[in-house]
N, C-alpha and C positions, 0 to 999 in steps of 0.2 A: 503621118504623125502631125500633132497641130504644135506649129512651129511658135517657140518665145519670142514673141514679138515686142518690144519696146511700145506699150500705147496701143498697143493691142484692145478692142470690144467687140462685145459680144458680137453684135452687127456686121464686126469689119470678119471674125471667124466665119461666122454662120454664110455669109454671102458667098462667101470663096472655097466653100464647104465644097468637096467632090468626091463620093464615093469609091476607093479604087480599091475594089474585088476582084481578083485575079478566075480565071474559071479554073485553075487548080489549084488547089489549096490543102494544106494536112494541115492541123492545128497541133498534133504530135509529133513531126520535124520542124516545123517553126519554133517551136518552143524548147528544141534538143539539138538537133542535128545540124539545125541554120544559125546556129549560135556561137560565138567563141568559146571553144572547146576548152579554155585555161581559165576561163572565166568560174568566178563563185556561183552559184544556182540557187546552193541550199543549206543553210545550216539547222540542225536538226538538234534540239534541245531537248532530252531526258533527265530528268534530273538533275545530279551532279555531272552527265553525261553530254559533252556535244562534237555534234560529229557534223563535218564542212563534204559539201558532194560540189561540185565544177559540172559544167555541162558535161562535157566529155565523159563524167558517169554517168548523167544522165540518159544520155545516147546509147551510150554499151548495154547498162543495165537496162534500155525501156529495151532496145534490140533484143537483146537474151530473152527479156521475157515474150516481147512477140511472138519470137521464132519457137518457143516454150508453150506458147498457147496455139500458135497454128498447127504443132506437132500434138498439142492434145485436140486437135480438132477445131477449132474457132475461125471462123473465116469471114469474108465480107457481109455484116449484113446481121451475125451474131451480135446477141444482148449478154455483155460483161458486168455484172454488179460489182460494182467497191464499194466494201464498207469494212472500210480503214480511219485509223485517226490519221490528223495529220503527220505528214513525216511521208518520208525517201518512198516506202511501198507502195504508201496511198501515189505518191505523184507520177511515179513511175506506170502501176497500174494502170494509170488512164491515158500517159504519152502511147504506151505499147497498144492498148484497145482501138488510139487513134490511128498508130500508125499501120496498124491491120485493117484498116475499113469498118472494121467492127462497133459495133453502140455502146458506149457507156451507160452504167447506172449507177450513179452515187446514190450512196444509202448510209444516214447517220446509224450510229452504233448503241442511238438514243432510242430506235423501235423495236417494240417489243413483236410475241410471234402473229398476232394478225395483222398488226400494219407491216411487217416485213414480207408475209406471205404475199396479201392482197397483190406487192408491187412487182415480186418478182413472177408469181403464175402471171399477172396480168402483161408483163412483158415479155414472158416466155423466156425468161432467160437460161443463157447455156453456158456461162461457167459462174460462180460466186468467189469471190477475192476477200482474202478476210484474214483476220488474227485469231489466236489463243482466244481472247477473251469475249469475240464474239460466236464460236466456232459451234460450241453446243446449240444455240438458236438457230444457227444458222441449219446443221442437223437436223434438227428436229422439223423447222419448217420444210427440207426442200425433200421427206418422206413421202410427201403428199404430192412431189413434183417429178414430171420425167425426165432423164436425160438430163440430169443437173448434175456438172461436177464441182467439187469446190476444192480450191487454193487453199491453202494456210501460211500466210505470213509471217517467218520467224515460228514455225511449227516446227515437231519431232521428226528427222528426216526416219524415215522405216516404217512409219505410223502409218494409219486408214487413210490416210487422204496426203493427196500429193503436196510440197509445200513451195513455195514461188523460188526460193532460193531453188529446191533441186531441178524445177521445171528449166529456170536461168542455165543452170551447169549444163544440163542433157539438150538446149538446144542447137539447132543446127547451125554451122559457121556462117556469118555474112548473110543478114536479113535484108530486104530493099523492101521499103515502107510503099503500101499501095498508092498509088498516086489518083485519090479520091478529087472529087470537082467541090467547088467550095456549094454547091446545093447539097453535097450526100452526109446523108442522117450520122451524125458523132456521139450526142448525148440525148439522154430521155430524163430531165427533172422532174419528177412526180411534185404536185402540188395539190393541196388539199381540197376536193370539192366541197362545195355547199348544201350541192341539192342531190348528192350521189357522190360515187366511190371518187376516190382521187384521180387526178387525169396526171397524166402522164405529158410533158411539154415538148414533143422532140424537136431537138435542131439541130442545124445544119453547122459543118465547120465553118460556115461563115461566120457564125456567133462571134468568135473571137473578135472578128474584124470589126463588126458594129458594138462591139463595147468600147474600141478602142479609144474611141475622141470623150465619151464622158469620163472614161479611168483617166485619161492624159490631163483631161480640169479638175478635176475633182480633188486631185491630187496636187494641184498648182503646178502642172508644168513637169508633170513623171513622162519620161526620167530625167533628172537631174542627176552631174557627178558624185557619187557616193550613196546615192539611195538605195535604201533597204526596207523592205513591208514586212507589216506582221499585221495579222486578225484573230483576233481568241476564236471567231466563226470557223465552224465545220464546216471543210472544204466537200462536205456532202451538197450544201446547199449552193446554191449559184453565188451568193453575195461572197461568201470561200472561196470557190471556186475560178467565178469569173467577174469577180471585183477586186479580186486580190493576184492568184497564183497563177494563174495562165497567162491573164495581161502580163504580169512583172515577167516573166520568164520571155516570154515574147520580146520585153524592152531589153534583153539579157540582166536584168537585175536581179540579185539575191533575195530569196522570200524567208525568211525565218519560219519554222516550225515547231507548234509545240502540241504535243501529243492529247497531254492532259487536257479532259472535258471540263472542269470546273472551274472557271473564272474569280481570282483572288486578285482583289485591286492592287495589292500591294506588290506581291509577284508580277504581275501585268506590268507595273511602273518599272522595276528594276531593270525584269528582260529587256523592255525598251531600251533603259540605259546601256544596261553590259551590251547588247547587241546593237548599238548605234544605230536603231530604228530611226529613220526620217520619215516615214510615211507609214498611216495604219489605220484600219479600218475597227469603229469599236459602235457596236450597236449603242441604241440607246440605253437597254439595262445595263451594259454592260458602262456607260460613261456616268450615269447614276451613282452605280454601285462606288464608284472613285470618289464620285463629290460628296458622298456619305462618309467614304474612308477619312482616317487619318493619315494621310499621308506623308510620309519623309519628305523634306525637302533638297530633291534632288535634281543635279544638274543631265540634262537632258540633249538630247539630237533632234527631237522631234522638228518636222516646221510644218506640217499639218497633218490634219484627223479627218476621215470618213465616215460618216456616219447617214443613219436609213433603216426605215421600219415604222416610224412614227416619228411626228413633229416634236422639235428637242424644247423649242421658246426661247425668249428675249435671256432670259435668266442661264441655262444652260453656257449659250454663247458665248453670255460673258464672263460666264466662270472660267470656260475655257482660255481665253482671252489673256484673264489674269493668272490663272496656275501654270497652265503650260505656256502662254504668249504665244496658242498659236490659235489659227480659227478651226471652229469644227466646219467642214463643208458636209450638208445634209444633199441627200440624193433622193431620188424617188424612181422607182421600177417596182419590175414583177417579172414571175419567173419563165411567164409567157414571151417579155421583153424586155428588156434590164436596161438600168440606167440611162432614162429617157429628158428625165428635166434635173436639175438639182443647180449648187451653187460652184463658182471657182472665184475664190475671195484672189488672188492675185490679177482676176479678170474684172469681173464684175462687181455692182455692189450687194452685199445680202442685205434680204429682206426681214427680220427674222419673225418666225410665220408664216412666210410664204415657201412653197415647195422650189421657185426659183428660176430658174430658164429653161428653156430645150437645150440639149446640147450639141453641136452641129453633125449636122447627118440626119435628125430626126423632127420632123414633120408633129406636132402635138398640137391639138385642139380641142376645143369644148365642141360637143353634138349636143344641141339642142331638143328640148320636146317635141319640134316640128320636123324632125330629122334632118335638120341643115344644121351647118355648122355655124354656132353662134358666134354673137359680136361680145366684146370686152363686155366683161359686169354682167353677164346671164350663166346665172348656175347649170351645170348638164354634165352628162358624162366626159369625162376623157377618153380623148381615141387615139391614135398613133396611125400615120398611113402605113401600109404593110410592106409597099415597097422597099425594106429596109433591111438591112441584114442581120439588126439583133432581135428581130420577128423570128417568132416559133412557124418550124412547117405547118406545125396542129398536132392533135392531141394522139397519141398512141391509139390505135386502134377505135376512134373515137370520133366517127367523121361528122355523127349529129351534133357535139361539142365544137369542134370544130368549128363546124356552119353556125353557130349559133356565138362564136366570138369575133367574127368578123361580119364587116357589113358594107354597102359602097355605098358612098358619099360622095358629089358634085363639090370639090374642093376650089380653093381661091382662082385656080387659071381657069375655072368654069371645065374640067374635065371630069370623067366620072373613076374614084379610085377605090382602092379596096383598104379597108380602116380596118382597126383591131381593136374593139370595145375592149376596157381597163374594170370595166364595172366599178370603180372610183368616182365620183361624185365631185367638183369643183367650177372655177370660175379662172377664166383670166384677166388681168388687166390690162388697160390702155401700153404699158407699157413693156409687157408680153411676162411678167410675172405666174404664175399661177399657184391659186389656192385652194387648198384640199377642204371639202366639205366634208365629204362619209362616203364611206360603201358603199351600194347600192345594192352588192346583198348581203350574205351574214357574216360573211369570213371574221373570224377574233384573231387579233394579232396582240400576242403574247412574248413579250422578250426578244422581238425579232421573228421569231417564226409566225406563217400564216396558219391558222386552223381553222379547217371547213368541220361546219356542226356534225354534218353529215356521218363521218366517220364514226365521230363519239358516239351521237345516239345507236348506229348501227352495234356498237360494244356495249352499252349500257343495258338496252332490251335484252341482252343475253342475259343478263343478272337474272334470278328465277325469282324474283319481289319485284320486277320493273315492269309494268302496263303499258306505261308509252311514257316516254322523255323527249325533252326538246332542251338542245343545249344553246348558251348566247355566252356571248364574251361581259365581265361587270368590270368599273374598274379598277384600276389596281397602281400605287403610288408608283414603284420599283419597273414594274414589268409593263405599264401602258393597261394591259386587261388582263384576267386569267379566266380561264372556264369557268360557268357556272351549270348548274343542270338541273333542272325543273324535273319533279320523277312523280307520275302517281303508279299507287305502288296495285298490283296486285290483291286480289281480293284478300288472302290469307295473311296480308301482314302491316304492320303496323307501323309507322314514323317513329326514330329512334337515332341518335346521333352512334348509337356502335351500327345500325345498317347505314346510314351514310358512309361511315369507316369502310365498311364493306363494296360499298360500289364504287368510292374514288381507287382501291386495292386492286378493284376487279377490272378497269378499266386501266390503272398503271401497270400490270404486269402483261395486260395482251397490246397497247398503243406503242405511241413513244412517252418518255414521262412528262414532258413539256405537255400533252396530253389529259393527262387526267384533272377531272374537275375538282380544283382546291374547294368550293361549293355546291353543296347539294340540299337543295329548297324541296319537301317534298309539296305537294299541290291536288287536291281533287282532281278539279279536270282541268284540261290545259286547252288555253284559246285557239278556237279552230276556225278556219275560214269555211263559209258554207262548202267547197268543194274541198273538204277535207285537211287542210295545211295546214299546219301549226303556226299559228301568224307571233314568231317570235319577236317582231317590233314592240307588242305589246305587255310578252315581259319585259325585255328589254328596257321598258318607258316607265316599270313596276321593279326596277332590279332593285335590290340594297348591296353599294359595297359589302365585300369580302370578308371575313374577319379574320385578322393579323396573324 
C-alpha cells in the first residue's frame, strides 16, 4: 500500500516502489474472506430500497454460490459470464467464480444478441449469470451454443432454469476456495477490435495487485477513515470493476451500488450525499452531463473525483474545483492494462492537458519511429514494459494478436525487455509528464466506452441496402465522439433519411446501444487503399459533426 507520507513526491514513491506479488493469490478471498467480517462491504440502493451487506455476507453468500456452481459442474479453468447490474449478485458472482479457479466474464446488459453471442461462443463459456431482464437474450443467444447453463438472479424458483438463490440453498456445507497462483487466468475483458472481432484480454489474479498503487493516488490516499466509492460505470467494464469495486473491497471499504443504467445528474449528486460518498469515479460524459445540470446546492463528503476516457481540459477542472471544491484526478489506461499514468492532486502538481505521471510500479515510455525508445519532446507510441502485474496474459484464444501487442525493446539499464504497445500516440516531457496525441488506429471512444469499427461494419453489411460501409468515430460536445458510418448502398436502393432510420435500428437491436451509428452519410464509393482497405483517415479528415 503506498504509505501517506507528509512531503511525499512523485520521485521519492516511484524510487522506493517494489512490487510485492505473493505466488498465491485469489482475488475472491482477499476481497471476502481476508477481510473483517463486521465490516460494511456494500450498500445496495434500489430505489426507495437499501439494503447494507458486511463482509461476512459476502463470504457466505460468494461460498454458497461456489459450492452451488461446482455442484452444477464449473471447475477450475471454466468461463463464468456475469451480466448483472450492479448490486450484491453481480459482486458476489465474480468473488465465487474467483474463488473456484474459474474465469470471469463480465458482460454489460447494454449488448444486444450478436455482440453477446460473438463473446460468449468465442469464450466457450460454461455457465451464464444473469437476471429477469436479461434472461430472454440471454435464451435465445446460447440456442446456438453447447453445454451452456444459465443462472437467473432473483428468478421464479420452479421455473426452466436454475436460479442463484436456489443454486446458494442446495450447496454443499463448507467450501475451501482453490488456492490459485497469482499467474492463473481470473477474468477475460472483451475489448473492441479495429481490424476484426473483439479480443478478449485475459488476466491473471494478479490484476488486482497492479492496480493497486494507481487506485491508492488517484484517489488521494484510499483508504482513508470513513471512505465510501461509488461509479454510475458498469462493473461489466474494468474502469467498474477494477477502478472502483475490487480495489475498495480489498482496502475493506464500503462500495455503494446502484443498479440503474441511466445516469441522471441530479440523483448522482444526492446519492453522493445521502450515502457519504468521499471517493468516486465519474467519466467524462458522465461529469459533463453535471456541469450542464442545474444543480441543488448541496452540502457534500466528497474530497475527490476519478475520472478517464478522454481529456477533461483547463475549463472542466476548474469547474470542479469551484462546485464541489474538489479536484478531478484524470487517469489513463486500457483494458489490456489499467491505470498506468494519471494524476494524485494530493501528491503532485496537475498539468491540466496533460495525461500526468506513471504511477509507481509502472515502467511507461514513448517508442520511437526508430524502434528505440525516445527522448523527451519526440511524438511515438506509448508502451508499458510487461513485466508488470496489471499486464494482460494476451488475448483469448488469440496468440497472432497477442504477438502482434507486445514487442522487445532495449530499455534505460541497456537490457532487452518485453513492452506492450498501447497503439496510443503521444510525447513525454523533460519532466516526465506525458501527452496524448491520437490513436494510432481507429478505435471511437464514446462516453467512456471504446468502440472498434470493426464490429459495426461487420452488423451493418448485414442490412440487405448495405454494399460496403466503413464506420469512424465524429465529434460529439457531451460524449467526446459518437459513430458515424459511411454506407454505399446496394444496387436496388436509394439514399433516404427513413433507410438511414433503418440501419442505426438494425444495428441497435443486434450490438450494444452505445453502438449504433447516431450518423449515417450515404457515399458512392468509399476510399480504398490499393490493397484494398478502406483508408478511414480520410473520411475522418472529410467528417461533418453530428447533428443534435
Amino acid at each position: 500500500m503506498i504509505e501517506r507520507i507528509a512531503g511525499a513526491t512523485h520521485a521519492s514513491l516511484t524510487e522506493g516502489f517494489r512490487w510485492d506479488v505473493p505466488e498465491q493469490f485469489n482475488i475472491g478471498t482477499a476481497c471476502s474472506t481476508e477481510q473483517d467480517q463486521e465490516a460494511l462491504a456494500l450498500v445496495e440502493v434500489v430505489g426507495e430500497q437499501i439494503r447494507r451487506y458486511t463482509f461476512g455476507d459476502l463470504t457466505e453468500q460468494s461460498d454458497h454460490l461456489a459450492g452451488g456452481l461446482q455442484r452444477l459442474g464449473v471447475s477450475r479453468g471454466d468461463r463464468v459470464a456475469v451480466m448483472l447490474p450492479q448490486g450484491l449478485a453481480c459482486g458476489i458472482a465474480h468473488l465465487a467464480t474467483y474463488k473456484l479457479g474459474a474465469i470471469a466474464i463480465p458482460l454489460t446488459q447494454l449488448f444486444g444478441p450478436q455482440a453477446l453471442g460473438y463473446r460468449l461462443g468465442d469464450s466457450g463459456t460454461r455457465v451464464v449469470i444473469t437476471d429477469p431482464a436479461s434472461l430472454e437474450l440471454v435464451v435465445e443467444v446460447t440456442r446456438d451454443l453447447d453445454g451452456v447453463d444459465i443462472v437467473v438472479a432473483g428468478g421464479q424458483p420452479g421455473g426452466e432454469h436454475v436460479t442463484l438463490e436456489g443454486l446458494m440453498e442446495d450447496a454443499p456445507f463448507g467450501f475451501e476456495a482453490e488456492a490459485t497462483r497469482s499467474e492463473d487466468p481470473a477474468v477475460i475483458i472483451y475489448t473492441s477490435g479495429t481490424t476484426g472481432a473483439p479480443k478478449g484480454a485475459l488476466h491473471a489474479h494478479r490484476v488486482l495487485l497492479g492496480h493497486l498503487p494507481g487506485f491508492e493516488l488517484m484517489y488521494d490516499y484510499f483508504p482513508r477513515e470513513g471512505d465510501r466509492i461509488w461509479t454510475p460505470a458498469d462493473w461489466a467494464w474494468i474502469g467498474g470493476l477494477f477502478d472502483v469495486l475490487m480495489p475498495a473491497w480489498f482496502h475493506g471499504r464500503p462500495v455503494i451500488a446502484t443498479p440503474k443504467a441511466r445516469f441522471e445528474p441530479e440523483s448522482a449528486l444526492r446519492l453522493m450525499v445521502e450515502h457519504e460518498v468521499t471517493a468516486t469515479f465519474l467519466p467524462p460524459t458522465a461529469l459533463k452531463m453535471m456541469r450542464q445540470a442545474d444543480l441543488p446546492d448541496l452540502a457534500h463528503s466528497l474530497r475527490v473525483i476519478m475520472s478517464g476516457g478522454e481529456p477533461l481540459g483547463g475549463e472542466m477542472l476548474a469547474w470542479s474545483r469551484e462546485r464541489f471544491g474538489v479536484d478531478i484526478n484524470e487517469i489513463y489506461g486500457q483494458t489490456e492494462a489499467n491505470i498506468l499514468v494519471g494524476n494524485s492532486s494530493a501528491v503532485w502538481d496537475v498539468r491540466p492537458g496533460s495525461m500526468g505521471l506513471p504511477y509507481p510500479g509502472h515502467h511507461v515510455a514513448v517508442l520511437g519511429a526508430d524502434g528505440e525508445l525516445a527522448a523527451p519532446g519526440t511524438e511515438g507510441e506509448i508502451v508499458l514494459r510487461a513485466d508488470d502485474p496489471v499486464v494482460m496474459l494476451g488475448y483469448w484464444n488469440n496468440p497472432g494478436a497477442t504477438e502482434d501487442k507486445f514487442t522487445t525493446i532495449t530499455g534505460s539499464d541497456d537490457q532487452p525487455h518485453r513492452w506492450l504497445r498501447t497503439g496510443d500516440l503521444g510525447s513525454v516531457d523533460e519532466d516526465g509528464y506525458f501527452w496524448f496525441s491520437s490513436r494510432e488506429d481507429d478505435v471511437i471512444t464514446s462516453a467512456g466506452y471504446r468502440i472498434g469499427p470493426a464490429e459495426i461494419e461487420e452488423c451493418v453489411i448485414g442490412h440487405p441496402a448495405v454494399a460496403m460501409v466503413a464506420a469512424v468515430g465524429v465529434p460529439d460536445e457531451l460524449r467526446g465522439e459518437v459513430v458515424k458510418v459511411f454506407v454505399k448502398l446496394a444496387d436496388a436502393y436509394s439514399p433516404s433519411d427513413e433507410l438511414a432510420g433503418e440501419i442505426r435500428a438494425h444495428v441497435r437491436a443486434r450490438l450494444a446501444t452505445y453502438e449504433y451509428p447516431r450518423e449515417v452519410e450515404f457515399i458512392d464509393e468509399l476510399p480504398m487503399t490499393t490493397t484494398g482497405k478502406v483508408r478511414r483517415s480520410e473520411l475522418r479528415s472529410a467528417r461533418r459533426a453530428p447533428k443534435p
